[in-house]
PyMOL commands that place a pseudoatom at each C-alpha (Angstrom):
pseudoatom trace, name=CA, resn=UNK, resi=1, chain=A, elem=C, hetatm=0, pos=[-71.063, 6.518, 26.391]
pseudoatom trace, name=CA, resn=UNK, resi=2, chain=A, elem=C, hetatm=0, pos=[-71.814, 8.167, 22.934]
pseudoatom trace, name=CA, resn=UNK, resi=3, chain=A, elem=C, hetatm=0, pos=[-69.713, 8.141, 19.677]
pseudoatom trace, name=CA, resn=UNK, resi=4, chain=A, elem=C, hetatm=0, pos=[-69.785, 11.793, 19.801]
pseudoatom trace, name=CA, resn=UNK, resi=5, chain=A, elem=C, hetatm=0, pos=[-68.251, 11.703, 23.449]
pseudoatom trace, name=CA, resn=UNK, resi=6, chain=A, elem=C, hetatm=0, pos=[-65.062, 10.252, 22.123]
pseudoatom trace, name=CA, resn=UNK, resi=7, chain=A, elem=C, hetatm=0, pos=[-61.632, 12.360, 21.342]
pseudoatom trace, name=CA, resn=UNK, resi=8, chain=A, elem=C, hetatm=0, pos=[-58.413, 11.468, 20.104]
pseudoatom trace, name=CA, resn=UNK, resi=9, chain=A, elem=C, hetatm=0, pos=[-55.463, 11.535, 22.433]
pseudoatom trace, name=CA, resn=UNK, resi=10, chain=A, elem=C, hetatm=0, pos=[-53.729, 13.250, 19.622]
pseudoatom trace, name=CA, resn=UNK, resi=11, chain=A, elem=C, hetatm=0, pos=[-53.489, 16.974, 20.210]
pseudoatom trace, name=CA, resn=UNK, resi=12, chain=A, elem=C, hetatm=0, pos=[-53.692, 19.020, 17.140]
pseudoatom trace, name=CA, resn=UNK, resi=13, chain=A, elem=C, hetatm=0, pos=[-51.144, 21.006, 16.096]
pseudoatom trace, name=CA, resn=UNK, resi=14, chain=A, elem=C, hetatm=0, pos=[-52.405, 25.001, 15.710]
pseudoatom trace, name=CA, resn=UNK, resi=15, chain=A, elem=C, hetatm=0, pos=[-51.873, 26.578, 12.513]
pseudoatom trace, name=CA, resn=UNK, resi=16, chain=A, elem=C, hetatm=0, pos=[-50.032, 29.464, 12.556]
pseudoatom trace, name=CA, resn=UNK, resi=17, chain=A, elem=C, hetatm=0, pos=[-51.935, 32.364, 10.715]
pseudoatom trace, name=CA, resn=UNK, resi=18, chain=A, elem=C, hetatm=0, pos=[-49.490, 34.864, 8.889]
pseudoatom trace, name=CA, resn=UNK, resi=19, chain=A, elem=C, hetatm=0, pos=[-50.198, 37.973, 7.121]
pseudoatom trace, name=CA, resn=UNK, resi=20, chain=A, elem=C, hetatm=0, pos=[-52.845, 38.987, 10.468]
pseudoatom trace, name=CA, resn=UNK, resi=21, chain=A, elem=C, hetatm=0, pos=[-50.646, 42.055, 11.426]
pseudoatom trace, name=CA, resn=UNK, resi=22, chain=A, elem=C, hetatm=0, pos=[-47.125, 42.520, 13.278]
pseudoatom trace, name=CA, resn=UNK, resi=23, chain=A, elem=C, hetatm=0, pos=[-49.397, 42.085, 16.218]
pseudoatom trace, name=CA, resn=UNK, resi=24, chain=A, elem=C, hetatm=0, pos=[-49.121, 38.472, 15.812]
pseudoatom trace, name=CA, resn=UNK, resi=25, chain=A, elem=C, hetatm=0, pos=[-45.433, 37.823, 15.337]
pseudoatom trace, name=CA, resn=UNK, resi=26, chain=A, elem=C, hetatm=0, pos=[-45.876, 37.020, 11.673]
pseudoatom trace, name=CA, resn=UNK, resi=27, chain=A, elem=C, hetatm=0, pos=[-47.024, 39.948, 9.974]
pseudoatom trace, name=CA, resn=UNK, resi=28, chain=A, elem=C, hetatm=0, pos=[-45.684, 43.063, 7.720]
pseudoatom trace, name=CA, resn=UNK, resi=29, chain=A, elem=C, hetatm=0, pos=[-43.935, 40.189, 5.205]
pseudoatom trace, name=CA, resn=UNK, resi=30, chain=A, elem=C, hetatm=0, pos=[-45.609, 36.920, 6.579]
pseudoatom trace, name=CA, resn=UNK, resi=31, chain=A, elem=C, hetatm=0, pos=[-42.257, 34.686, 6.978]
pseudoatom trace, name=CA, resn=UNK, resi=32, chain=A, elem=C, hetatm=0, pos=[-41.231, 35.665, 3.150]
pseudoatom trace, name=CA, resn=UNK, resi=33, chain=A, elem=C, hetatm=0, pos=[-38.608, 38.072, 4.299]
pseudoatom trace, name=CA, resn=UNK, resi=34, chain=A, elem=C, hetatm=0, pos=[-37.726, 40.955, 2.065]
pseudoatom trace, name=CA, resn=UNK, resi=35, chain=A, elem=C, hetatm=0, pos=[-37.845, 41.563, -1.198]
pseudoatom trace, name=CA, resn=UNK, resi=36, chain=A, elem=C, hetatm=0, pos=[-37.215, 39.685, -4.380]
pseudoatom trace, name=CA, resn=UNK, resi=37, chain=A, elem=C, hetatm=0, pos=[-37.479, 36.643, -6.573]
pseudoatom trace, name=CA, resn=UNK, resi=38, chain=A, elem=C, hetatm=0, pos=[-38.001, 34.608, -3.150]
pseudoatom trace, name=CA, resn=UNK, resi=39, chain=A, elem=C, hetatm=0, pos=[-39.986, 35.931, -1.745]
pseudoatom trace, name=CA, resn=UNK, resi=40, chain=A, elem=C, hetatm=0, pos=[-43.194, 35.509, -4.685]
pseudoatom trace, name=CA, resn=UNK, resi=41, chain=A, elem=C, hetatm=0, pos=[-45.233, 32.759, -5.039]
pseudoatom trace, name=CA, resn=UNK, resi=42, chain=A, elem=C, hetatm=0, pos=[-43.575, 29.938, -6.731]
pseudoatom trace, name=CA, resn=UNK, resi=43, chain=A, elem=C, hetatm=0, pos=[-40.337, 31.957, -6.729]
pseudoatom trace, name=CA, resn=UNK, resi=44, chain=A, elem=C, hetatm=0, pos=[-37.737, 28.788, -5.084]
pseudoatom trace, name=CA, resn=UNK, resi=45, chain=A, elem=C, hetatm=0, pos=[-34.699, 28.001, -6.901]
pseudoatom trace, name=CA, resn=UNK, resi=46, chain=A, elem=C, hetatm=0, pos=[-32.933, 25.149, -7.827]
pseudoatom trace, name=CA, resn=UNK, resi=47, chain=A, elem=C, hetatm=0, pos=[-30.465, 23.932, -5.080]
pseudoatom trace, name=CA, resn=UNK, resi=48, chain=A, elem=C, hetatm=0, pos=[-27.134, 25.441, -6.075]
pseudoatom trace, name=CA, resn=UNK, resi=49, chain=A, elem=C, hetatm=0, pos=[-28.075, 28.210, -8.166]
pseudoatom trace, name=CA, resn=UNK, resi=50, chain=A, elem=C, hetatm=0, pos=[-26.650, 31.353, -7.629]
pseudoatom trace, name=CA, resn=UNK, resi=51, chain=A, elem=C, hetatm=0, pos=[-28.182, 33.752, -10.352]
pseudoatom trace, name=CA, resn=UNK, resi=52, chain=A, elem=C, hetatm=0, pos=[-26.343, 33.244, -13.436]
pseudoatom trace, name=CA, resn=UNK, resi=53, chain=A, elem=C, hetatm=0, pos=[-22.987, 33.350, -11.805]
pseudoatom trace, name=CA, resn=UNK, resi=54, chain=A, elem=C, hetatm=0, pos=[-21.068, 30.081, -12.346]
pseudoatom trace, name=CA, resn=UNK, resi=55, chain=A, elem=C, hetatm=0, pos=[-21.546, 27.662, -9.402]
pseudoatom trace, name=CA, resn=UNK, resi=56, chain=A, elem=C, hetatm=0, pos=[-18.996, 27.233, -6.920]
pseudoatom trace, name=CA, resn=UNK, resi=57, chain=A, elem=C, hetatm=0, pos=[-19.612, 23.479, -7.793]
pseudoatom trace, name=CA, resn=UNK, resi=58, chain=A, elem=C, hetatm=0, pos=[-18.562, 23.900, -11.408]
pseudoatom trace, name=CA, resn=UNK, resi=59, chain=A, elem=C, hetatm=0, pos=[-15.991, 26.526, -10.219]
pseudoatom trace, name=CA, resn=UNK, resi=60, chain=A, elem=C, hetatm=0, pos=[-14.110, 23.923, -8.201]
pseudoatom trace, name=CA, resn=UNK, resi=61, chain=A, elem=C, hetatm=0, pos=[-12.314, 22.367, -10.643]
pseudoatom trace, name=CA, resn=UNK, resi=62, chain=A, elem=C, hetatm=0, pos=[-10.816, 24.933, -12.016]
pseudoatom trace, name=CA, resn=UNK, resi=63, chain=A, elem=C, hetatm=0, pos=[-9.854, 26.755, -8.590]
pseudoatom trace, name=CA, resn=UNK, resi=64, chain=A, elem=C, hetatm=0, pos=[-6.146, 26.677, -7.661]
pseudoatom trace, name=CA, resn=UNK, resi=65, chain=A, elem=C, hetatm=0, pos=[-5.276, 23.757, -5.621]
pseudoatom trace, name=CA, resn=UNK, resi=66, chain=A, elem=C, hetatm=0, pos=[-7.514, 21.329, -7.080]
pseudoatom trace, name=CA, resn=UNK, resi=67, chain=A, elem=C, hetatm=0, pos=[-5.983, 18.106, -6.178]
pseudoatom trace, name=CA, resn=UNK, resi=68, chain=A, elem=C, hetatm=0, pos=[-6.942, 14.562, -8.236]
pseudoatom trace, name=CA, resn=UNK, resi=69, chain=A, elem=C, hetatm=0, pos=[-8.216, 12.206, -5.876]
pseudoatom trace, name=CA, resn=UNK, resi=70, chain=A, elem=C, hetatm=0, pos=[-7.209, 9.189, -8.399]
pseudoatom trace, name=CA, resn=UNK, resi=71, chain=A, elem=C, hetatm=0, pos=[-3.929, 10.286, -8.731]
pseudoatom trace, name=CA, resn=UNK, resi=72, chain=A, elem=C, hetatm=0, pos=[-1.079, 7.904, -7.795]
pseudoatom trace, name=CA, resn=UNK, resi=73, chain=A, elem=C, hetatm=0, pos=[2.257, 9.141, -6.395]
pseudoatom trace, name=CA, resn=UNK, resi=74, chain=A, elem=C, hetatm=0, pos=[5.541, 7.155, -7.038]
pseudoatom trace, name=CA, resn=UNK, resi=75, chain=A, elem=C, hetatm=0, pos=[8.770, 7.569, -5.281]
pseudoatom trace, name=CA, resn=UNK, resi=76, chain=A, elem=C, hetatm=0, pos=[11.725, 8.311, -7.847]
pseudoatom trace, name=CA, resn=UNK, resi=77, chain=A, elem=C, hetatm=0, pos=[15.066, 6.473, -8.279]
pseudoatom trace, name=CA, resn=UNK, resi=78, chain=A, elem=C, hetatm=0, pos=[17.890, 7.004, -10.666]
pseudoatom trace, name=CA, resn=UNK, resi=79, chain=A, elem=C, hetatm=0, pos=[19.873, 4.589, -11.900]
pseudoatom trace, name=CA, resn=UNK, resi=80, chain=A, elem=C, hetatm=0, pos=[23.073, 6.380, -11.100]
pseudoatom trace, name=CA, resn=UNK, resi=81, chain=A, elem=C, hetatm=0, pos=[22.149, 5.886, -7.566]
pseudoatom trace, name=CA, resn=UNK, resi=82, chain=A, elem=C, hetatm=0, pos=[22.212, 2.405, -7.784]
pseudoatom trace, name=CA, resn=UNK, resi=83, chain=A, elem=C, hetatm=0, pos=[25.619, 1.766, -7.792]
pseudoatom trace, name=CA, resn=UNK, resi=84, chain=A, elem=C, hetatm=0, pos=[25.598, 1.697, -4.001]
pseudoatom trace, name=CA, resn=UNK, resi=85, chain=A, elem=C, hetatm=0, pos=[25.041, -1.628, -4.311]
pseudoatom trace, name=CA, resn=UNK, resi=86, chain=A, elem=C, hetatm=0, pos=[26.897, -4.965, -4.811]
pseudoatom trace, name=CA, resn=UNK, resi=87, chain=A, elem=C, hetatm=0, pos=[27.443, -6.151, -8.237]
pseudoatom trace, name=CA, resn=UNK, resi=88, chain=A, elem=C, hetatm=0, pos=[24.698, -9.105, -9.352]
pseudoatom trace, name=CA, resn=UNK, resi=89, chain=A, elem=C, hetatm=0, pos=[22.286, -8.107, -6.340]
pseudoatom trace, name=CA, resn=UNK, resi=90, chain=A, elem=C, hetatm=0, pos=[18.846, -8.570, -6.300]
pseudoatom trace, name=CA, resn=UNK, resi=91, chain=A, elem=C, hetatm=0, pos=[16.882, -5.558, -5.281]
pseudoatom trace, name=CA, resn=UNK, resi=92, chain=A, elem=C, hetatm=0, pos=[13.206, -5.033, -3.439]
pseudoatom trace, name=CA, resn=UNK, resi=93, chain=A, elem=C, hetatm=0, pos=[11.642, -1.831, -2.221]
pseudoatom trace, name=CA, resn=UNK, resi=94, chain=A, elem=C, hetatm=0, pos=[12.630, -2.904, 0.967]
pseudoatom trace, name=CA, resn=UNK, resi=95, chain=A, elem=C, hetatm=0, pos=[16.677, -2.887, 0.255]
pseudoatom trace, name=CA, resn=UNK, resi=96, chain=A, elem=C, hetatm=0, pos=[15.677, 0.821, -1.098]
pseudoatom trace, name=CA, resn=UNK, resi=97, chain=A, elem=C, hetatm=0, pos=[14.468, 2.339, 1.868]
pseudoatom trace, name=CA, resn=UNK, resi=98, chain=A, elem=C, hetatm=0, pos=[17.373, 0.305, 4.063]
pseudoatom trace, name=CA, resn=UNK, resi=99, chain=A, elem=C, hetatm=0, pos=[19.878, 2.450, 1.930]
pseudoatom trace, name=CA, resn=UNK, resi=100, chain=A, elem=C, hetatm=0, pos=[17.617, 5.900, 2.024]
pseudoatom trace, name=CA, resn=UNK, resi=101, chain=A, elem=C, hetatm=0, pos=[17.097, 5.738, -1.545]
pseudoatom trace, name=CA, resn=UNK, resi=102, chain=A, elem=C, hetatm=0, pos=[13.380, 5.929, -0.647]
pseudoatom trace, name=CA, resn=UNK, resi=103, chain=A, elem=C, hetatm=0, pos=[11.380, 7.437, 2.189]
pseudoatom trace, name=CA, resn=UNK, resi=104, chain=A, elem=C, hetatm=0, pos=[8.440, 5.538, 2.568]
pseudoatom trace, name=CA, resn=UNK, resi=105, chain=A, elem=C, hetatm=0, pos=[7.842, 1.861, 2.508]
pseudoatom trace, name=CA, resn=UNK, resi=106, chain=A, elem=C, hetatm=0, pos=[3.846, 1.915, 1.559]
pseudoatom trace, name=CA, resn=UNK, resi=107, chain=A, elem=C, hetatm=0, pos=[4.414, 4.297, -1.390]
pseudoatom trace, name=CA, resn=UNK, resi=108, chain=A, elem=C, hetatm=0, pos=[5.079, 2.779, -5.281]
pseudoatom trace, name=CA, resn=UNK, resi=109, chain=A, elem=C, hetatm=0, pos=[8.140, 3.153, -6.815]
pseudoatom trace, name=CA, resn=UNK, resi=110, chain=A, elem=C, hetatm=0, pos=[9.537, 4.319, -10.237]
pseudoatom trace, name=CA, resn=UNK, resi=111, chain=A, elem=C, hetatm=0, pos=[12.847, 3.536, -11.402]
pseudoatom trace, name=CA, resn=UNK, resi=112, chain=A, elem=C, hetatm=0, pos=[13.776, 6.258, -13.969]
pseudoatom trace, name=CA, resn=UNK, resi=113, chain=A, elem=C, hetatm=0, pos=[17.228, 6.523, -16.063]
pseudoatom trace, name=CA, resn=UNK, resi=114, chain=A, elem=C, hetatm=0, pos=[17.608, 10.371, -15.544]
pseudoatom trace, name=CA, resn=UNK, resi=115, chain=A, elem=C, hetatm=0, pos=[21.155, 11.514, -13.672]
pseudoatom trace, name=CA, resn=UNK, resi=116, chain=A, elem=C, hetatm=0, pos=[23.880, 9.022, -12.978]
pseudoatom trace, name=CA, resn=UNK, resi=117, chain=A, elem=C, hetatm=0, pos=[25.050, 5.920, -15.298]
pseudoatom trace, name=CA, resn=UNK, resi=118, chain=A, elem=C, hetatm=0, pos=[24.162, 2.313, -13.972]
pseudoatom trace, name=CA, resn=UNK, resi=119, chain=A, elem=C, hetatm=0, pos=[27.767, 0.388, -13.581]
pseudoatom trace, name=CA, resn=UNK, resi=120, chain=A, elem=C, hetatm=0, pos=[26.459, -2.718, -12.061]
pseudoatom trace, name=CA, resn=UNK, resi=121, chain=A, elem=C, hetatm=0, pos=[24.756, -5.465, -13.147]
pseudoatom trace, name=CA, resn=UNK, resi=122, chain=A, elem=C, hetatm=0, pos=[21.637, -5.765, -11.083]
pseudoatom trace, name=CA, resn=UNK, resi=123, chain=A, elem=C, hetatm=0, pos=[17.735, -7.548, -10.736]
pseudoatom trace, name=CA, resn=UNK, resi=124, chain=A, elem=C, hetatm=0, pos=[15.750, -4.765, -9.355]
pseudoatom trace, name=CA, resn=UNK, resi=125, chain=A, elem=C, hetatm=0, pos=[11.946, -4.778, -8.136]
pseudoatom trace, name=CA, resn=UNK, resi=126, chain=A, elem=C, hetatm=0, pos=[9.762, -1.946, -8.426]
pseudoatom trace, name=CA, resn=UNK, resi=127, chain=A, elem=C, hetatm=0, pos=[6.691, -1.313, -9.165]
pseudoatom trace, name=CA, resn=UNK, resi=128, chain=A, elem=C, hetatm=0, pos=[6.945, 0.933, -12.010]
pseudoatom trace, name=CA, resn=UNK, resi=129, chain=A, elem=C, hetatm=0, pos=[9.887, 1.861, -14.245]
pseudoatom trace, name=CA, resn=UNK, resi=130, chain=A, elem=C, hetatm=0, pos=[10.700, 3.942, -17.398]
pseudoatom trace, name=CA, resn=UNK, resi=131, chain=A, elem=C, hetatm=0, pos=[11.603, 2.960, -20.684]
pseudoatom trace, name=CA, resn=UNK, resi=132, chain=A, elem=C, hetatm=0, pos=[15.369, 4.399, -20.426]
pseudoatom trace, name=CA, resn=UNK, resi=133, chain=A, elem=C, hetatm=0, pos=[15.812, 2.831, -17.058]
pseudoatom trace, name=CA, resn=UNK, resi=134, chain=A, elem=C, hetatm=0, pos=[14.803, -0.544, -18.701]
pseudoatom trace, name=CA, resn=UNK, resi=135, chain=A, elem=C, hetatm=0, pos=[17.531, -0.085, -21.352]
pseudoatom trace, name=CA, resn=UNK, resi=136, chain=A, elem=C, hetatm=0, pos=[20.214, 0.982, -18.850]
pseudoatom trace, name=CA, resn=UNK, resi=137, chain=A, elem=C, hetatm=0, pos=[19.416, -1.684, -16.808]
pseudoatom trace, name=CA, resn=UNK, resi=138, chain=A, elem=C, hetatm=0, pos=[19.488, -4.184, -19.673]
pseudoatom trace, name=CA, resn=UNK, resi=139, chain=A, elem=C, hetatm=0, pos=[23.018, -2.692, -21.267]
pseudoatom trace, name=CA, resn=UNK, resi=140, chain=A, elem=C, hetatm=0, pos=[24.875, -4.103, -18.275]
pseudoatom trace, name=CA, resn=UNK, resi=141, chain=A, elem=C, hetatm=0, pos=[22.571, -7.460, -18.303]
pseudoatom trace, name=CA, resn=UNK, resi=142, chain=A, elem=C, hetatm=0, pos=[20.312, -6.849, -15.601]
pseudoatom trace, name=CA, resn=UNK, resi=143, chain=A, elem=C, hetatm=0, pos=[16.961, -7.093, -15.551]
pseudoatom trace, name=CA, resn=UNK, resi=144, chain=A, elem=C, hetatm=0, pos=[13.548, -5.333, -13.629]
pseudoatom trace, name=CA, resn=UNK, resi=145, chain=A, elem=C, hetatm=0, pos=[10.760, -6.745, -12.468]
pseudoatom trace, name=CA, resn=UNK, resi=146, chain=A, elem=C, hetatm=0, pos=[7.894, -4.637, -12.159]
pseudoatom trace, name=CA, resn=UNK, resi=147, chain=A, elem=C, hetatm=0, pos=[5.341, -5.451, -9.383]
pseudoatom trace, name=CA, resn=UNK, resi=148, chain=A, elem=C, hetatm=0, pos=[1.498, -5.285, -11.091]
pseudoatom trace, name=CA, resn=UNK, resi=149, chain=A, elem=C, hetatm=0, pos=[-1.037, -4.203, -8.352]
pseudoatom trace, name=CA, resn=UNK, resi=150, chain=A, elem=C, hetatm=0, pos=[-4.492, -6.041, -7.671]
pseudoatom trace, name=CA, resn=UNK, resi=151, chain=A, elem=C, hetatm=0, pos=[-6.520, -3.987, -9.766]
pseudoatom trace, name=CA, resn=UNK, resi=152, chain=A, elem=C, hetatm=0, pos=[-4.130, -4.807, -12.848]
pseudoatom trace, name=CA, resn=UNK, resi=153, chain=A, elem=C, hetatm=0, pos=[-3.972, -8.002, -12.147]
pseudoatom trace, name=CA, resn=UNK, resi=154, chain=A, elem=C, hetatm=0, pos=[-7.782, -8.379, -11.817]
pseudoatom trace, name=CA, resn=UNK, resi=155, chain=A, elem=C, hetatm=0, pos=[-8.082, -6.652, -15.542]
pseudoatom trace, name=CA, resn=UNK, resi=156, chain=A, elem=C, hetatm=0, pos=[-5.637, -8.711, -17.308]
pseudoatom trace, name=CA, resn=UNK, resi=157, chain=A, elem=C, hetatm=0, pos=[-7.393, -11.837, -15.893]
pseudoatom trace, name=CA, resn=UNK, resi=158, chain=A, elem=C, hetatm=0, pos=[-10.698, -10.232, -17.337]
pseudoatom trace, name=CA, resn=UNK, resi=159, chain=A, elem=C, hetatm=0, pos=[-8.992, -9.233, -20.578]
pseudoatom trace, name=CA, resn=UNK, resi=160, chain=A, elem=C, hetatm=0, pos=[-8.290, -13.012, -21.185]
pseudoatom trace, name=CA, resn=UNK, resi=161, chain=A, elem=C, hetatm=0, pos=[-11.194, -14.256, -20.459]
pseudoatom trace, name=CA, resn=UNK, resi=162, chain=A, elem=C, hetatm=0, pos=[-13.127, -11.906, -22.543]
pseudoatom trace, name=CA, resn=UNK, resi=163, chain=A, elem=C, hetatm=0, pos=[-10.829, -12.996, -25.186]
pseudoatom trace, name=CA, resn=UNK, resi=164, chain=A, elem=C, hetatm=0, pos=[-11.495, -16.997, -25.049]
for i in range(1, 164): cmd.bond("trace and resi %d" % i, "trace and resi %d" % (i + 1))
show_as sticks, trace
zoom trace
């Protein structure tokens, strides 16, 4: 057996010739298609571009509907509304939703002094809570607590540190 008597097991692949006439099954444009900016020699455009016209992806934003995906929904409650409750009771976001103050248990919560006048004295829980609610809760000597999450947690323990 002779060197030039060996062959690869490897078929190779046929090149397909374009431009050689309709004929072939890739003639008259060659594959190019019509027409056009595309369809010249180095003529490929960015990924995205549509010809001057703003991009949907820069569009999107200002579309209709754009929601933020950062954005954190609280549940609101009035102060007025929490004179369902006993005088000097502690309140959780759990005691909310028992009463239907609330609709969902894994949501945050904002306490806000809008409609209604507090006329109990009361230690309520939430996670969030506005300045007027604070002062109507502290006229009748209550007091809030307001629940920090993780991620605030995690920043004030950085904060300090960063300080030392």
């Amino acid at each position: 057996m002779s060197l030039l008597a060996l062959r690869s097991n490897v078929k190779k692949r046929k090149r397909t010739r374009v431009g050689r006439g309709n004929g072939s099954g890739h003639g008259n444009y060659s594959g190019h298609g019509g027409k056009g900016q595309t369809a010249r020699a180095g003529g490929t455009l960015r990924p995205g571009f549509e010809g001057g016209q703003t991009p949907f992806s820069r569009l999107m934003p200002k579309l209709k509907g754009f929601k933020n995906p950062n954005k954190i929904e609280f549940l609101p409650v009035n102060t007025g509304s929490l004179n369902i409750f006993e005088d000097n009771s502690k309140i959780t976001v759990e005691d909310l939703l028992a009463k239907n103050l609330i609709s969902k248990k894994n949501k945050p919560v904002k306490l806000l002094g809008g409609k209604g006048e507090l006329e109990r004295t009361l230690e309520i829980t939430v996670h969030k809570a506005s300045a007027s609610a604070i002062k109507a809760v502290e006229a009748k000597k209550g007091h809030v607590h307001l629940l920090i999450s993780k991620k605030q947690e995690e920043k004030k323990e950085e904060k300090t540190e960063e300080s030392k």
